[in-house]
Wavefront OBJ file of the C-alpha trace (Angstrom):
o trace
v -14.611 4.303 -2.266
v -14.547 2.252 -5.342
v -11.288 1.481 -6.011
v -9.555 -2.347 -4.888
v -5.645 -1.839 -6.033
v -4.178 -5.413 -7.303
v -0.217 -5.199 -6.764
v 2.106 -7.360 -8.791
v 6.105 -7.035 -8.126
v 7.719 -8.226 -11.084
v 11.677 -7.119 -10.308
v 13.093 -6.154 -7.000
v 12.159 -7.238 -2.874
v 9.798 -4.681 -1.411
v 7.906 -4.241 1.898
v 4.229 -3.508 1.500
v 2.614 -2.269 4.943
v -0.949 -2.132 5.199
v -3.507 -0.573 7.491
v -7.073 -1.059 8.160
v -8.640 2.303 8.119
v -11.586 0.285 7.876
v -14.199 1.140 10.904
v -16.608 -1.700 10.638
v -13.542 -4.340 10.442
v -12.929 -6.581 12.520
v -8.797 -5.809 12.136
v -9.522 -2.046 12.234
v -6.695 -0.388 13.191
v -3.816 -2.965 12.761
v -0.807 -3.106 10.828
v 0.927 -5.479 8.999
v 4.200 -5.676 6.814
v 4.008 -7.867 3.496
v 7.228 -8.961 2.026
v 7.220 -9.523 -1.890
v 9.098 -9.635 -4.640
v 12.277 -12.055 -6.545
v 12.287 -13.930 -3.088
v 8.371 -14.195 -2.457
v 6.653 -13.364 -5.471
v 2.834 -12.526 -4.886
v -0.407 -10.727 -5.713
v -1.720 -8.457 -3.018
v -4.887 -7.373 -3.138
v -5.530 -4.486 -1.329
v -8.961 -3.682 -0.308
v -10.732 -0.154 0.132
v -10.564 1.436 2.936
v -6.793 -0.479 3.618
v -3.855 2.370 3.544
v -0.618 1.130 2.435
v 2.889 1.733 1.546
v 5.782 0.224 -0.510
v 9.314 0.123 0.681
v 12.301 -0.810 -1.560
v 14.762 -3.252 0.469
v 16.720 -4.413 -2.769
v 19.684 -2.771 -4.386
v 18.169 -2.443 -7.276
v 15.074 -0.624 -9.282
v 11.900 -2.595 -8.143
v 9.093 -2.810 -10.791
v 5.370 -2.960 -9.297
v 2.548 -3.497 -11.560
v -0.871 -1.823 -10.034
v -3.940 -3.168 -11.347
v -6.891 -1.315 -10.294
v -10.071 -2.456 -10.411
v -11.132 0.883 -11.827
v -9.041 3.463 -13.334
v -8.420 6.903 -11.789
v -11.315 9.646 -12.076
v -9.673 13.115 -12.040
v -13.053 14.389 -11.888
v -13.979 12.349 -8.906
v -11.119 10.950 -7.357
v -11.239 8.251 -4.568
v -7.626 7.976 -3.609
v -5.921 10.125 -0.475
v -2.202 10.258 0.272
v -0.456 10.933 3.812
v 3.102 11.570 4.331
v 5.368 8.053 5.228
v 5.515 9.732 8.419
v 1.934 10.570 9.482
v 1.003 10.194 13.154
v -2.258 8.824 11.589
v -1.116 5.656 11.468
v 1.010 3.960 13.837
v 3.714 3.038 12.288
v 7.356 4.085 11.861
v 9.488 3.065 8.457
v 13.113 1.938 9.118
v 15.557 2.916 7.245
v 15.668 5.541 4.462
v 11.859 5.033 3.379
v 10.350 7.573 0.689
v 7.046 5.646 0.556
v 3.863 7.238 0.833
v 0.506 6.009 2.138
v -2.633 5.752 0.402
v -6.061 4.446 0.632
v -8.974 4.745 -1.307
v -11.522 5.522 1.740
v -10.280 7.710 4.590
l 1 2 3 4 5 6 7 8 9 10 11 12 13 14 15 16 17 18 19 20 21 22 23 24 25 26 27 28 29 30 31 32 33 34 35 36 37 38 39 40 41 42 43 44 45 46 47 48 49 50 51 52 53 54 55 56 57 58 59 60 61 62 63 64 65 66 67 68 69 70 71 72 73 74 75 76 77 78 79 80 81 82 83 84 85 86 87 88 89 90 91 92 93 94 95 96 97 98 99 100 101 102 103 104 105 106
């Protein structure tokens, strides 16, 4: 749990959804959907312990820049992935989504 990703989207309109996986916070368990991109430009900053997901809503290629506060240990890894579709979280993607969830606590 070391690991705060920074997400820039420089090209294309994209959905971020976030959850807090986070036990001891005080929005534990809720979801919420972040629109960014050529219409809203923005830097998220995702904290640890936050899963999220990117959707692409544009017609074309969307270009995210991830920033990590630290870069990623293959010898000690701190990130997890679920499946878009996880009953872990409760959410449902509309559409054709391919995204996949990730924190960096679980």
């Amino acid at each position: 749990m070391r690991t705060v990703d920074r997400l820039f989207v420089s090209q294309g309109n994209l959905k971020a959804v976030l959850y807090d996986g986070r036990e001891d916070s005080p929005t534990y368990g809720m979801v919420n959907e972040v629109y960014i991109g050529d219409p809203r430009p923005a830097f998220v900053v995702i904290p640890i312990g936050v899963w999220h997901g990117l959707q692409n809503l544009g017609t074309i290629d969307a270009l995210v820049l991830n920033l990590p506060t630290e870069a990623y240990n293959y010898k000690d890894p701190d990130h997890w992935r679920l499946p878009y579709d996880t009953a872990e979280i409760p959410y449902k993607w509309s559409g054709s989504a391919v995204a996949r969830l990730r924190a960096d606590a679980r």
